[in-house]
CHARMM internal coordinates of N, CA and C (Angstrom, degrees):
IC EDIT
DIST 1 N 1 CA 1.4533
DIST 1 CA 1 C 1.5232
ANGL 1 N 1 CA 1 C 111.32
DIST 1 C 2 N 1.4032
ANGL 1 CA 1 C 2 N 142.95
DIHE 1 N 1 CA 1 C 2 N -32.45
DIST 2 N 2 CA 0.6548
ANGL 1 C 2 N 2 CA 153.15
DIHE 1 CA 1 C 2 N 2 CA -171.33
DIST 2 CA 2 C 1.4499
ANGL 2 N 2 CA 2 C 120.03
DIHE 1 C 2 N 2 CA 2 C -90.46
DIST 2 C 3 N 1.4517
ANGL 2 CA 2 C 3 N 115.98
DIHE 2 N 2 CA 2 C 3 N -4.98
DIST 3 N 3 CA 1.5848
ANGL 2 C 3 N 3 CA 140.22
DIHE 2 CA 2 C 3 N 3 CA -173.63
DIST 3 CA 3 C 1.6615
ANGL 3 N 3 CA 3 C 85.52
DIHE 2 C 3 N 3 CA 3 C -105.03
DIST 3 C 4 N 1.3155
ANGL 3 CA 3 C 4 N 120.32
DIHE 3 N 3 CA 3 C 4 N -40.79
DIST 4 N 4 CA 1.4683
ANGL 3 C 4 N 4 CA 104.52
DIHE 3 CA 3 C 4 N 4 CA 154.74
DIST 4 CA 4 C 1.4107
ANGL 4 N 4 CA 4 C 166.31
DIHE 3 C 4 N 4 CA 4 C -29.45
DIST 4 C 5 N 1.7064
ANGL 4 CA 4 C 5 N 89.32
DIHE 4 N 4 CA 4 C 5 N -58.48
DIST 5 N 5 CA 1.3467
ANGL 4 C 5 N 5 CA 118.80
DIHE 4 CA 4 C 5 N 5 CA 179.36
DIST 5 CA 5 C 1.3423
ANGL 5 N 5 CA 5 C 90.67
DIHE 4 C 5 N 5 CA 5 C -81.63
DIST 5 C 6 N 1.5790
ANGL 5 CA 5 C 6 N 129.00
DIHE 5 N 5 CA 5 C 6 N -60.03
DIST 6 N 6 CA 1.4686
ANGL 5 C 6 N 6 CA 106.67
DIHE 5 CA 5 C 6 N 6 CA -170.39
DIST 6 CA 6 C 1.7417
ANGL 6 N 6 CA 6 C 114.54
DIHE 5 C 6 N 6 CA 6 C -55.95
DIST 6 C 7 N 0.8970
ANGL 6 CA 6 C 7 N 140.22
DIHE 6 N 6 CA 6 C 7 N -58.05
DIST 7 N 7 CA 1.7783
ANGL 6 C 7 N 7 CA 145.09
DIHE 6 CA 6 C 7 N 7 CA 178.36
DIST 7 CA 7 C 1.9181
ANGL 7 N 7 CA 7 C 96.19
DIHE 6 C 7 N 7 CA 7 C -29.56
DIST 7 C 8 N 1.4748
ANGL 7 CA 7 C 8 N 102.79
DIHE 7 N 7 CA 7 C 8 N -33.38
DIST 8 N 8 CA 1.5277
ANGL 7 C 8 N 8 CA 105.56
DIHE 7 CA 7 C 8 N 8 CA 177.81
DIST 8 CA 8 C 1.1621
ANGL 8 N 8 CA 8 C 126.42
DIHE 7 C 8 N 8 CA 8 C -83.53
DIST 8 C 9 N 1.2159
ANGL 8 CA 8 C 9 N 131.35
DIHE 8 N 8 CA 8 C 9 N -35.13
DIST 9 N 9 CA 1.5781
ANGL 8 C 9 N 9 CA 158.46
DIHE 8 CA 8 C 9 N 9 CA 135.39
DIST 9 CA 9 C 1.5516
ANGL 9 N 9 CA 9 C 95.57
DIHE 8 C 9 N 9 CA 9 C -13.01
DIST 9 C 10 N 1.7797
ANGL 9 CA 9 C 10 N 96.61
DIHE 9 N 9 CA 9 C 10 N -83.46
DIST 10 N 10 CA 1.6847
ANGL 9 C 10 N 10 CA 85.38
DIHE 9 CA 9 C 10 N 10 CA -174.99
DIST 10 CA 10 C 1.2082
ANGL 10 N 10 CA 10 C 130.91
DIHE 9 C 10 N 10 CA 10 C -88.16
DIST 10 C 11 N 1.2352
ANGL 10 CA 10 C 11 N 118.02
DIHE 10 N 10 CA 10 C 11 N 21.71
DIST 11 N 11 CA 1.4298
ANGL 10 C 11 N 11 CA 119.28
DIHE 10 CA 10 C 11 N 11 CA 141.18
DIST 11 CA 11 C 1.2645
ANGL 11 N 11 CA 11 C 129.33
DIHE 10 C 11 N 11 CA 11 C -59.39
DIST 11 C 12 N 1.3352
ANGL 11 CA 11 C 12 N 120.50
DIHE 11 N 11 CA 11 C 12 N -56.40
DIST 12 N 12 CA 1.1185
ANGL 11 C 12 N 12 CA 149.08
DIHE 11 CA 11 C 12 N 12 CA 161.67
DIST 12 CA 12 C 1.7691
ANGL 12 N 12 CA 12 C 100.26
DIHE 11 C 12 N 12 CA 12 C -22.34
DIST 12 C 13 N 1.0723
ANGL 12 CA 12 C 13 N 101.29
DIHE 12 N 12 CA 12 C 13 N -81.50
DIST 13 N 13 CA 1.8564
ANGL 12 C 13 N 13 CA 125.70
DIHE 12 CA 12 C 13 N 13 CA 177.79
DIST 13 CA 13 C 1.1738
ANGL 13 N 13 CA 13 C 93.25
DIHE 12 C 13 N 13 CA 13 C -42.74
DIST 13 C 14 N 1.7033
ANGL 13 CA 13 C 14 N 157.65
DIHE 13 N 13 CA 13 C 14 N -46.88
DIST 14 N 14 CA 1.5471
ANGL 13 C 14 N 14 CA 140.01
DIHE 13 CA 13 C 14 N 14 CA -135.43
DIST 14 CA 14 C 1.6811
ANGL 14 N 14 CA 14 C 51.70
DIHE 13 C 14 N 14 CA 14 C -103.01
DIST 14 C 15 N 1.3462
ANGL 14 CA 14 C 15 N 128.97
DIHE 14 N 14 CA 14 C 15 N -106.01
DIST 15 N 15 CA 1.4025
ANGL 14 C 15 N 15 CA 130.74
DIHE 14 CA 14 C 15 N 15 CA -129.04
DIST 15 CA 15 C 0.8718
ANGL 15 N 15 CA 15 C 99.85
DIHE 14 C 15 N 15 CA 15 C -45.81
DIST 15 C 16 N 1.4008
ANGL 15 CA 15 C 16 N 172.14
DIHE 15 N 15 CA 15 C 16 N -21.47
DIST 16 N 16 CA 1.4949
ANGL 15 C 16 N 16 CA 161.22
DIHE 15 CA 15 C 16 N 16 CA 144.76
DIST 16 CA 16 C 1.7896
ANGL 16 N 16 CA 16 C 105.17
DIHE 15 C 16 N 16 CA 16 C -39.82
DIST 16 C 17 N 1.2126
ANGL 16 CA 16 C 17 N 96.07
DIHE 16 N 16 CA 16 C 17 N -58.46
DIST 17 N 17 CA 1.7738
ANGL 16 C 17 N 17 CA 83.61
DIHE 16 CA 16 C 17 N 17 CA -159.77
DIST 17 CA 17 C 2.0785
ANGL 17 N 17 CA 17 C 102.68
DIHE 16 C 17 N 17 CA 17 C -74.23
DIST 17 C 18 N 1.3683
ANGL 17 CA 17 C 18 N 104.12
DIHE 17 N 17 CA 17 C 18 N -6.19
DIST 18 N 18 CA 1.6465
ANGL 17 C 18 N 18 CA 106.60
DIHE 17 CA 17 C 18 N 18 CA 167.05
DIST 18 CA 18 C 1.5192
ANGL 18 N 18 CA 18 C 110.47
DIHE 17 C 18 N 18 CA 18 C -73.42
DIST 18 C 19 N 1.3361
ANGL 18 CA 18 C 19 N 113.65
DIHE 18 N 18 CA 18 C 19 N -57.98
DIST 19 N 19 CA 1.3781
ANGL 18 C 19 N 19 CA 133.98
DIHE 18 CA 18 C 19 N 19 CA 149.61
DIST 19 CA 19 C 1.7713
ANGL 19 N 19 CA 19 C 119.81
DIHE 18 C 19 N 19 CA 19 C -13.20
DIST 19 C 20 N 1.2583
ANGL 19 CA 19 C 20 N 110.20
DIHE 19 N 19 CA 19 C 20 N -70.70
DIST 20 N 20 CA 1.6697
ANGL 19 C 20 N 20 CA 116.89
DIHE 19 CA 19 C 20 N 20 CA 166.17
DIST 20 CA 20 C 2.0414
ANGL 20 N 20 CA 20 C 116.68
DIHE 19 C 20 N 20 CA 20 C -61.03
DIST 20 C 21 N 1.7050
ANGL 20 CA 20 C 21 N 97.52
DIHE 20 N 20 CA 20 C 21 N -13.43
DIST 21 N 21 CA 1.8762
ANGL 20 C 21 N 21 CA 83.07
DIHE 20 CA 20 C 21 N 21 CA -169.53
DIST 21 CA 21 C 1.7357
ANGL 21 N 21 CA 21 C 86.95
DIHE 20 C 21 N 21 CA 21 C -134.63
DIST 21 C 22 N 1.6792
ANGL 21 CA 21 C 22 N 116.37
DIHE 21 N 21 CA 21 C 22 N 52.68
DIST 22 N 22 CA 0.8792
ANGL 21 C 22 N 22 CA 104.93
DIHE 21 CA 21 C 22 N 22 CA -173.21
DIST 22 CA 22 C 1.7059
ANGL 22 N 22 CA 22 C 104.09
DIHE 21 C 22 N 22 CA 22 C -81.51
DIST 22 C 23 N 1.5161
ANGL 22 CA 22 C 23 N 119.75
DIHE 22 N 22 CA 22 C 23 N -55.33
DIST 23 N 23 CA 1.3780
ANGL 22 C 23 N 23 CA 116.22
DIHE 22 CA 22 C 23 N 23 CA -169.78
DIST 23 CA 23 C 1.6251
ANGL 23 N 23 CA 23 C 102.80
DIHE 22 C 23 N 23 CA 23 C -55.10
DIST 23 C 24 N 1.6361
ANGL 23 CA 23 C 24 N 137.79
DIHE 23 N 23 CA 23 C 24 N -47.39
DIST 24 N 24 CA 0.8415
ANGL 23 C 24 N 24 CA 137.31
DIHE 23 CA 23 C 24 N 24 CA 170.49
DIST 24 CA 24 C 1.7838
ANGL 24 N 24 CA 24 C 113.68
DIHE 23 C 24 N 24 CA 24 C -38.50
DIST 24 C 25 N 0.9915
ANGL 24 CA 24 C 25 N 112.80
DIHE 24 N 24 CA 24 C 25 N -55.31
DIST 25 N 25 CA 1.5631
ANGL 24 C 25 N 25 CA 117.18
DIHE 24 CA 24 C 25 N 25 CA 174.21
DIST 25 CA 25 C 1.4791
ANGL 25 N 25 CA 25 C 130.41
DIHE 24 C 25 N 25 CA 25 C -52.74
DIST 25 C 26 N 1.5873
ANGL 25 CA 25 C 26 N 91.68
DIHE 25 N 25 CA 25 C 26 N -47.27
DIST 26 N 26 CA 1.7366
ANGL 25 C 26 N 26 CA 124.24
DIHE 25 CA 25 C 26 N 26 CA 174.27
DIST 26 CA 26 C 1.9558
ANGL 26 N 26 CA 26 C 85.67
DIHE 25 C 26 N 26 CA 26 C -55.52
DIST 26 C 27 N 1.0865
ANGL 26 CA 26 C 27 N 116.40
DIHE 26 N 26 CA 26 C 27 N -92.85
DIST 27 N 27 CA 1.7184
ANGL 26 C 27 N 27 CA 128.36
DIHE 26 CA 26 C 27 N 27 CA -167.09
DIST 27 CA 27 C 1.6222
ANGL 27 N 27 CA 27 C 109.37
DIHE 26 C 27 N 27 CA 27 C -32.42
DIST 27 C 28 N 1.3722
ANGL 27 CA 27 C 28 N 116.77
DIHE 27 N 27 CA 27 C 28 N -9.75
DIST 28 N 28 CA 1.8195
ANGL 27 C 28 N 28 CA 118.24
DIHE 27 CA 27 C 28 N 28 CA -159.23
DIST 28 CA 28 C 1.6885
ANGL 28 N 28 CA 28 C 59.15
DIHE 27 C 28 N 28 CA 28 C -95.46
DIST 28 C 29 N 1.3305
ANGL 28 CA 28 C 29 N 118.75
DIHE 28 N 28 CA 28 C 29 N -95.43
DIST 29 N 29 CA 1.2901
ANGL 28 C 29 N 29 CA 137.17
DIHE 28 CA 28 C 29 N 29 CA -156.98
DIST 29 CA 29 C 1.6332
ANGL 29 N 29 CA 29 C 119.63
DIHE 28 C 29 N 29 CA 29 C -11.39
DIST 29 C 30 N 1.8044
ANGL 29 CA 29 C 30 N 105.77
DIHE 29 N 29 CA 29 C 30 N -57.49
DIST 30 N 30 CA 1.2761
ANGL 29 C 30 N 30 CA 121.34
DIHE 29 CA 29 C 30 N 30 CA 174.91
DIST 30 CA 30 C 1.5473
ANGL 30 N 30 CA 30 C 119.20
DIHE 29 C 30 N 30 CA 30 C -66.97
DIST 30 C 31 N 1.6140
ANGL 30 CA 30 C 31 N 104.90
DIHE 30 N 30 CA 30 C 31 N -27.77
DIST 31 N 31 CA 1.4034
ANGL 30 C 31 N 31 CA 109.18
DIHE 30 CA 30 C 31 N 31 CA 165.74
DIST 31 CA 31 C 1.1877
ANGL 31 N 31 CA 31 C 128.88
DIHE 30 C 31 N 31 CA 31 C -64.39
DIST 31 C 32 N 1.2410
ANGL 31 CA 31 C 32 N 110.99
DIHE 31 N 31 CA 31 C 32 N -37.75
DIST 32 N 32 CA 1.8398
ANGL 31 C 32 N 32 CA 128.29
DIHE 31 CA 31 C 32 N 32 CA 168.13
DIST 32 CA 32 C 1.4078
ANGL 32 N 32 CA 32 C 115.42
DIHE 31 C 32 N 32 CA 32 C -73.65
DIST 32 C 33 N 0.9376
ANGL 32 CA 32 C 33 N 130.00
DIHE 32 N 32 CA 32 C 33 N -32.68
DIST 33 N 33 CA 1.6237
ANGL 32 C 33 N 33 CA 135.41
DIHE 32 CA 32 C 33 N 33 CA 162.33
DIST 33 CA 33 C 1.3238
ANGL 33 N 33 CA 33 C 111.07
DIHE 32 C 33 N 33 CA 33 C -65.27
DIST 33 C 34 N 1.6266
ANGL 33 CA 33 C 34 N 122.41
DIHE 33 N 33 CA 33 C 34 N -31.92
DIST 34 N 34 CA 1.5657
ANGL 33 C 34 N 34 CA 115.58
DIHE 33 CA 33 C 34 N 34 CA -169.18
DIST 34 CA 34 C 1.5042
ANGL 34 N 34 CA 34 C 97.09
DIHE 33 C 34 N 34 CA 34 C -81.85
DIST 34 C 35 N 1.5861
ANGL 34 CA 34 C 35 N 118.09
DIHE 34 N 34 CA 34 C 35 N -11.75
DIST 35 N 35 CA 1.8358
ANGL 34 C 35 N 35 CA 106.49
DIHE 34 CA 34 C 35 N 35 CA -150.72
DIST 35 CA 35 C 2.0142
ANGL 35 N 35 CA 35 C 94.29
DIHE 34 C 35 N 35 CA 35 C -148.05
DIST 35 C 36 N 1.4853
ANGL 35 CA 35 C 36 N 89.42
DIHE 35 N 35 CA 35 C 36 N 60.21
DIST 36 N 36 CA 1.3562
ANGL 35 C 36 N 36 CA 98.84
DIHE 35 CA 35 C 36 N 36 CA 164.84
DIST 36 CA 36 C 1.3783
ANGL 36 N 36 CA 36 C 114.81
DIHE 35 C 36 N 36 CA 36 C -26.11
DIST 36 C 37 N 1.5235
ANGL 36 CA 36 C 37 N 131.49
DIHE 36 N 36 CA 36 C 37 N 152.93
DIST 37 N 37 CA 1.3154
ANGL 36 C 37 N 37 CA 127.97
DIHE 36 CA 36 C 37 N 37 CA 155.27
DIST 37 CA 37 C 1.8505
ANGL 37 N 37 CA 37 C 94.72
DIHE 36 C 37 N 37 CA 37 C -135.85
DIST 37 C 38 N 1.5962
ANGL 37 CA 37 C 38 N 83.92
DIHE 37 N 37 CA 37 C 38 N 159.94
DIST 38 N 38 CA 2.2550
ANGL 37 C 38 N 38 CA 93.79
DIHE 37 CA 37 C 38 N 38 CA 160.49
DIST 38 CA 38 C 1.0932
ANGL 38 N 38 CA 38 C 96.47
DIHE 37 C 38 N 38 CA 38 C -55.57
DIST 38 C 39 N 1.3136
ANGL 38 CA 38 C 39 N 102.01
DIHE 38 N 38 CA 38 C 39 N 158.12
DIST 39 N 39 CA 1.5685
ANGL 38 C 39 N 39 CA 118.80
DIHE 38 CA 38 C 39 N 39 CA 158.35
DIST 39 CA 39 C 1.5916
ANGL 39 N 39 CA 39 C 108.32
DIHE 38 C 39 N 39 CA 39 C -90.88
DIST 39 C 40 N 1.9585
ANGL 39 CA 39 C 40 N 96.72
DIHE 39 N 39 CA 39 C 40 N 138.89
DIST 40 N 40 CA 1.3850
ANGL 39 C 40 N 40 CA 117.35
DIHE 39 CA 39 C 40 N 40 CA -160.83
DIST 40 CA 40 C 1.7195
ANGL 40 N 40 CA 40 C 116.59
DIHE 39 C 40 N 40 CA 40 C 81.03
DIST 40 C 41 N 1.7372
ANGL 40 CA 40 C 41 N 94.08
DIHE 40 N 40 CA 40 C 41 N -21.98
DIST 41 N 41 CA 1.9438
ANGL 40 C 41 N 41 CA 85.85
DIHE 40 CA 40 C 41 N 41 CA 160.63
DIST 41 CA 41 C 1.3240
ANGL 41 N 41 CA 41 C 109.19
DIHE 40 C 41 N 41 CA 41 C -113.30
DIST 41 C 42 N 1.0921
ANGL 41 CA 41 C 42 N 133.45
DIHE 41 N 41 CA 41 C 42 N 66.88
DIST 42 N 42 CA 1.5553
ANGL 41 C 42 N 42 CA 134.04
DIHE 41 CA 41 C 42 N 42 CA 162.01
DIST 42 CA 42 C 1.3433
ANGL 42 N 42 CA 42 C 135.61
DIHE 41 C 42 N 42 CA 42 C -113.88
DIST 42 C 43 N 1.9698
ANGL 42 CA 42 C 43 N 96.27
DIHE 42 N 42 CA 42 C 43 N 73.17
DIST 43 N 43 CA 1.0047
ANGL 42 C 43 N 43 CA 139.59
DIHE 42 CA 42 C 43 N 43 CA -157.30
DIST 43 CA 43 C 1.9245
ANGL 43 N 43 CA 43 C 89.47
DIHE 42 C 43 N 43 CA 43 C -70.61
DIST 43 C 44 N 1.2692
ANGL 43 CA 43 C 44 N 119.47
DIHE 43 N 43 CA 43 C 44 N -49.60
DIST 44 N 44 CA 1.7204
ANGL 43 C 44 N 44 CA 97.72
DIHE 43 CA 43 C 44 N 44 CA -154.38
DIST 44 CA 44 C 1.3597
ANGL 44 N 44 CA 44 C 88.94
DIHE 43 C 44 N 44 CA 44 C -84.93
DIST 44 C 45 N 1.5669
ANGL 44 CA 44 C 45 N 129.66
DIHE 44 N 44 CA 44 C 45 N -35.22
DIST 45 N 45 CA 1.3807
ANGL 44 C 45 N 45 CA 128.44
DIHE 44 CA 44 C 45 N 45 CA 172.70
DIST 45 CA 45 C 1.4256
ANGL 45 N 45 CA 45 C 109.99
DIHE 44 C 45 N 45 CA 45 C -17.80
DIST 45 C 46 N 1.1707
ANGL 45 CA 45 C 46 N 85.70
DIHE 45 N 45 CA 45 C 46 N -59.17
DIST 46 N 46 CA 1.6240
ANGL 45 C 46 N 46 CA 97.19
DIHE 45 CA 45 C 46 N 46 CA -157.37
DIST 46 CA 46 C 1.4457
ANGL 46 N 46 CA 46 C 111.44
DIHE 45 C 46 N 46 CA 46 C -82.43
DIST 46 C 47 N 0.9830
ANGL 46 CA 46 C 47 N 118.46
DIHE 46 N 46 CA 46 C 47 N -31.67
DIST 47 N 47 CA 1.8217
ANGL 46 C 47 N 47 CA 134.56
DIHE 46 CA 46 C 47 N 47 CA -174.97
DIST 47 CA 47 C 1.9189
ANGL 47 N 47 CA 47 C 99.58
DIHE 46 C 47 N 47 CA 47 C -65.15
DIST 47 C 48 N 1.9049
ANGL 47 CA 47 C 48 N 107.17
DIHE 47 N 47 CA 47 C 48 N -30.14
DIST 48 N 48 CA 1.6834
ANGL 47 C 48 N 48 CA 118.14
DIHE 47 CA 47 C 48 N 48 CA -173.77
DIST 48 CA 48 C 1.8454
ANGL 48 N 48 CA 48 C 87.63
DIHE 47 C 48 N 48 CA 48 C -89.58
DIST 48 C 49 N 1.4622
ANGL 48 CA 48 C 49 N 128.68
DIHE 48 N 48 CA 48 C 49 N -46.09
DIST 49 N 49 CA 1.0414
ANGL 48 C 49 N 49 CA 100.27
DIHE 48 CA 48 C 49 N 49 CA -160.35
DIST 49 CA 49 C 1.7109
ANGL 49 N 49 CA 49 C 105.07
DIHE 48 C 49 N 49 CA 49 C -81.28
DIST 49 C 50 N 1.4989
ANGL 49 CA 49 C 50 N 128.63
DIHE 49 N 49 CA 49 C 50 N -38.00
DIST 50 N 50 CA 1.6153
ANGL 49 C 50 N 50 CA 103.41
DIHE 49 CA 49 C 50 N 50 CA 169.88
DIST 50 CA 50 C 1.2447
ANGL 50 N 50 CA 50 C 112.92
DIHE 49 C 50 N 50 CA 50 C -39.73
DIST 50 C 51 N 1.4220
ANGL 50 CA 50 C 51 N 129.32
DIHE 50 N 50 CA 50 C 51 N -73.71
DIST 51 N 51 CA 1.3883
ANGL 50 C 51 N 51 CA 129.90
DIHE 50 CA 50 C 51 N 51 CA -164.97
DIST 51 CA 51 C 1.4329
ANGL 51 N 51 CA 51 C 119.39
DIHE 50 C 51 N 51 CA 51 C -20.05
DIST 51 C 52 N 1.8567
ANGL 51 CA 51 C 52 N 102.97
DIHE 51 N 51 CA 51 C 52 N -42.45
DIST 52 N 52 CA 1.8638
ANGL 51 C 52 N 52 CA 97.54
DIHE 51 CA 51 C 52 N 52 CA -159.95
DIST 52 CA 52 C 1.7902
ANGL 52 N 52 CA 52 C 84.28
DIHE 51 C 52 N 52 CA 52 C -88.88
DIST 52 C 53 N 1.4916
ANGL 52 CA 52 C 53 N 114.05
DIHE 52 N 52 CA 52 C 53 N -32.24
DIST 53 N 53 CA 1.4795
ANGL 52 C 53 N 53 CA 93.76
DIHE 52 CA 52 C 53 N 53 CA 158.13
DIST 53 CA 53 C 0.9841
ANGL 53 N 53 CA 53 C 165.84
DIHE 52 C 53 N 53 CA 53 C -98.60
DIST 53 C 54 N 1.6022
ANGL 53 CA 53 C 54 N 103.37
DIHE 53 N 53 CA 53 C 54 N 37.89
DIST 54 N 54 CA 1.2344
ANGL 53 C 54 N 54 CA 142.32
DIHE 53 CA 53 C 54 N 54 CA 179.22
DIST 54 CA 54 C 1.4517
ANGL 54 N 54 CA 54 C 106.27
DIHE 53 C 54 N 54 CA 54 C -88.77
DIST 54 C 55 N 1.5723
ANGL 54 CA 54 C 55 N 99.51
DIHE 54 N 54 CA 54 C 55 N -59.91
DIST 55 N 55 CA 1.9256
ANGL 54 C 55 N 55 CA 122.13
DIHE 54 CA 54 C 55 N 55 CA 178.56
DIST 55 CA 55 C 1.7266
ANGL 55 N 55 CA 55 C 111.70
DIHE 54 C 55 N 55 CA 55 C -54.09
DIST 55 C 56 N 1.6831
ANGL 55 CA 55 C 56 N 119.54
DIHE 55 N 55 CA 55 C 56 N -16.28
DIST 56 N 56 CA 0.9334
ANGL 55 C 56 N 56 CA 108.83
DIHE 55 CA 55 C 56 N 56 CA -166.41
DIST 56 CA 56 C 1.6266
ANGL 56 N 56 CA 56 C 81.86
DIHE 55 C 56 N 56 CA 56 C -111.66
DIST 56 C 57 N 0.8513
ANGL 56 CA 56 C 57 N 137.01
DIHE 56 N 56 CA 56 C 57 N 42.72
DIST 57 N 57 CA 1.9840
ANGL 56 C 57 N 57 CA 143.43
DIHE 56 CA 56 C 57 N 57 CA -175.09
DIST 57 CA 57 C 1.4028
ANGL 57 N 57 CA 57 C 103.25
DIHE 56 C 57 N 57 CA 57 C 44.17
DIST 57 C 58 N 1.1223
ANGL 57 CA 57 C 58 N 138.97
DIHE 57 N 57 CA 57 C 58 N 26.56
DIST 58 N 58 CA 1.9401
ANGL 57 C 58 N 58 CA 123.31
DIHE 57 CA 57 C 58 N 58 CA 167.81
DIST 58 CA 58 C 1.7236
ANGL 58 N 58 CA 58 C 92.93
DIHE 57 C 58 N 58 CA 58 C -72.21
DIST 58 C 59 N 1.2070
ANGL 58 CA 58 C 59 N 104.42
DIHE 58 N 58 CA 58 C 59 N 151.17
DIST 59 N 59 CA 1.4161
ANGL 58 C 59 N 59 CA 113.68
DIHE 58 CA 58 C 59 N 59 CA 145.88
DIST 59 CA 59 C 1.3675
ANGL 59 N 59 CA 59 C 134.77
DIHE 58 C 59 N 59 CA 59 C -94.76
DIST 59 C 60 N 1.3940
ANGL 59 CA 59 C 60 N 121.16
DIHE 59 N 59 CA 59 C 60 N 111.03
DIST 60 N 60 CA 1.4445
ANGL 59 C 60 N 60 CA 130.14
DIHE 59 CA 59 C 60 N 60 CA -167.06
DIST 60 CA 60 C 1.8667
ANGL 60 N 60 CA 60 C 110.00
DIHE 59 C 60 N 60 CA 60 C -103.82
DIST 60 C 61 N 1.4136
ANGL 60 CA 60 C 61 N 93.52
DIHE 60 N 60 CA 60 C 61 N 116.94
DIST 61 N 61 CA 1.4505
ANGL 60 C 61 N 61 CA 103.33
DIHE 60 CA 60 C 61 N 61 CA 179.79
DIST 61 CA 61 C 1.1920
ANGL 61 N 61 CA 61 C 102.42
DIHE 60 C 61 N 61 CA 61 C -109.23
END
COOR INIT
IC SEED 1 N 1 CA 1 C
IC BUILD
């Protein structure tokens, strides 16, 4: 029961911290929909998604 509540806990926690970067998230999304790329060339895709996970401290190599 208690292997429960935690799996619920961090649920809780992802939907909160989606919750706090929603317009930020929303704008990646709409940006990538406005500016199709090939697949295997999704150069700005990718150039928008390090950035916001750069801003949130991951390191992206």
């Amino acid at each position: 029961m208690l292997k429960n509540k935690s799996i619920t806990e961090k649920k809780r926690n992802i939907e909160e911290a989606v919750d706090r970067r929603d317009s930020e998230l929303r704008q990646l999304a709409l940006n990538i929909h406005a500016h199709p790329e090939l697949g295997y060339q999704e150069y700005k895709a990718s150039d928008w998604l390090s950035t916001l996970l750069e801003k949130e401290g991951f390191a992206v190599k």
